[in-house]
C-alpha positions, 0 to 999 in steps of 0.5 A: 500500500505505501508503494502504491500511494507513492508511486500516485504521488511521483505520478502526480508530480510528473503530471504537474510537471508535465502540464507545466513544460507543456504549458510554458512551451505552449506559451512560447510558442504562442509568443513566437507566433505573434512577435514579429520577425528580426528586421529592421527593412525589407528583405528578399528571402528565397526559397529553393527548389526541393527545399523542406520546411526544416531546411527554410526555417534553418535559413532563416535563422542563419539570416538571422530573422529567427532564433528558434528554427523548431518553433517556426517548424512546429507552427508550420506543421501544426497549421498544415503549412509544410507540405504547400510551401512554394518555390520562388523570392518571398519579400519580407517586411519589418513587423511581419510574424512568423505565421505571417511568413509562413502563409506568404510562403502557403499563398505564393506571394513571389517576388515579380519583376516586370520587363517592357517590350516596346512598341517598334521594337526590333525582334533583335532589340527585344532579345537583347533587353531579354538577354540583358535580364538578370532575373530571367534564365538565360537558355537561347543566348548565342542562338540565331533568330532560325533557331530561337523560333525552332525552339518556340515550335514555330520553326517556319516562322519568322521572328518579327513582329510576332510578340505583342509590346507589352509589360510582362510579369514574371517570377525569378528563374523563368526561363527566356523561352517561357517569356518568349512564349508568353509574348508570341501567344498575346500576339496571336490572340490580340491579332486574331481578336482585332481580325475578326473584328477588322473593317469591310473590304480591306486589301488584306489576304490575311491576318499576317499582313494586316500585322505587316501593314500594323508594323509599318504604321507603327514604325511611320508615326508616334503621334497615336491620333495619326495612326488611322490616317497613317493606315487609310493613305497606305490602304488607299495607296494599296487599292490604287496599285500605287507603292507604299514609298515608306522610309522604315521599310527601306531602312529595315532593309538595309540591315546594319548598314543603317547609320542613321541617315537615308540617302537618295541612293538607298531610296533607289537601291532595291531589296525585298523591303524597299517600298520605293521600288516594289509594290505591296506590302513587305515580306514580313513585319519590319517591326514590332506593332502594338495592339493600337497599331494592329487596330489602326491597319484594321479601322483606317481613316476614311478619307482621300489624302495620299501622301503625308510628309512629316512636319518635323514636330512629330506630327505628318501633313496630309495632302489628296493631290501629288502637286499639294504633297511637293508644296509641303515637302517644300515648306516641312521638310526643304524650308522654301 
């Protein structure tokens, strides 16, 4: 009997000592998950491929956010955050809790960065600010354009003017492929949507050249309300069998001997491109159109001007007759 009361009685004992360390580790963890995390300004934390919520929590307190790994491990564990945790560049802010971190990390909310495609850009000069894109994983660099569209699956394609000018998102590690395929379907789809939306009676066999004619218009005017005059002077000149006679095109043609001037002599000089001496439309776009100048190509103005001259301001005159053209060359472009 007096075993059997003092075994009750260590039992009991262990027990109040149990609930107490359970108790207290409770309490810390309570006071870890509500105390904010170590710092003192933004930090950009990552989380690697294959990485276990022991190994992050382990990160975090080499980088000195935390003191207590397990705690962080346990929290996770209990609120069933171990396994959802995802991949990529997690920005953390001062006063941030650590259960705060760990649904950040649950909800995905990566760090984005943004890159510009500009409209009138080259194919060339896109990929060289994709190349010169330290977030984005490089795999197409030294590649000829043939082969980049191999690549893309679009091997009998060529590159320009295929991708939509736009801002893109995207997330630490996409690869310049993906981002490539990213630009080439948004392209596709504003040029079918505005296609199937185009205007009556246009001079067009196909979706391809009205992205052609886009390039053209964007390439010949920066002023956005010139962009439907632009586009019903080229148009009308179409209908007319009359030659685009359009400066971008001859320089788009001359490749890298561009220097920055156009001469008489380039006028004349006849490649695939040069609208001075070839009727229709160029082979292939000569530049990247964005959605306001595919919609231009679409929508021309109506009208019965075809010429334009620029007015060295930005903006073009237009004029209905060859003799009212001479006079306003003339006057914008020789000062007489």
């Amino acid at each position: 009997m007096k075993h059997f009361k003092l075994f009750i009685k260590i039992v009991l004992v262990l027990s109040l000592l149990g609930g107490f360390v359970i108790g207290w580790f409770t309490l810390q963890l309570v006071d870890f998950k509500n105390s904010p995390i170590s710092l003192d300004q933004e930090r950009v934390f990552v989380i690697a491929p294959g990485s276990s919520l022991n190994k992050i929590a382990r990160a975090m307190q080499v980088e000195g956010l935390i003191d207590q790994p397990r705690y962080l491990t346990l929290l996770g564990r209990w609120y069933g955050h171990a396994e959802k945790l995802k991949v990529g560049e997690f920005l953390l802010s001062p006063g941030m809790t650590p259960l705060q971190v760990l649904d950040k990390m649950v909800a995905g909310e990566v760090l984005q960065y943004s890159l510009t495609v500009v409209e009138g850009w080259s194919f060339n000069q896109m990929m060289q600010a994709i190349n010169n894109n330290e977030k984005l994983k490089h795999t197409l660099k030294g590649l000829s354009s043939e082969l980049i569209m191999q690549q893309l699956g679009r091997p009998d394609e060529h590159p320009e003017g295929r991708f939509l000018p736009e801002t893109y998102l995207f997330t630490a590690g996409m690869t310049d492929l993906d981002f490539l395929k990213r630009a080439h379907k948004a392209m596709e789809q504003a040029l079918q949507q505005a296609w199937q939306q185009r205007d009556e009676g246009l001079p067009y066999q196909s979706a391809y050249e009205a992205l052609i004619m886009a390039s053209i218009i964007e390439k010949e005017t920066a002023v956005p309300a010139e962009r439907a005059q632009i586009a019903g002077v080229f148009v009308r000149r179409l209908e007319k069998h009359m030659r685009l006679q359009t400066d971008p095109t001859v320089i788009y043609g001359m490749g890298d001997s561009y220097d920055g001037n156009i001469r008489r002599r380039d006028l004349r000089r006849d490649t695939a491109y040069n609208t001075y001496t070839r009727h229709g439309l160029t082979p292939t776009p000569i530049a990247l159109p964005g959605v306001d100048a595919i919609y231009a190509a679409l929508h021309p103005a109506k009208g019965d001007s075809l010429y334009f001259v620029a007015r060295g301001d930005g903006s073009h005159y237009f004029s209905a007759s060859l003799e009212e053209h001479i006079n306003a060359v003339r006057k914008y472009q020789l000062k007489r």
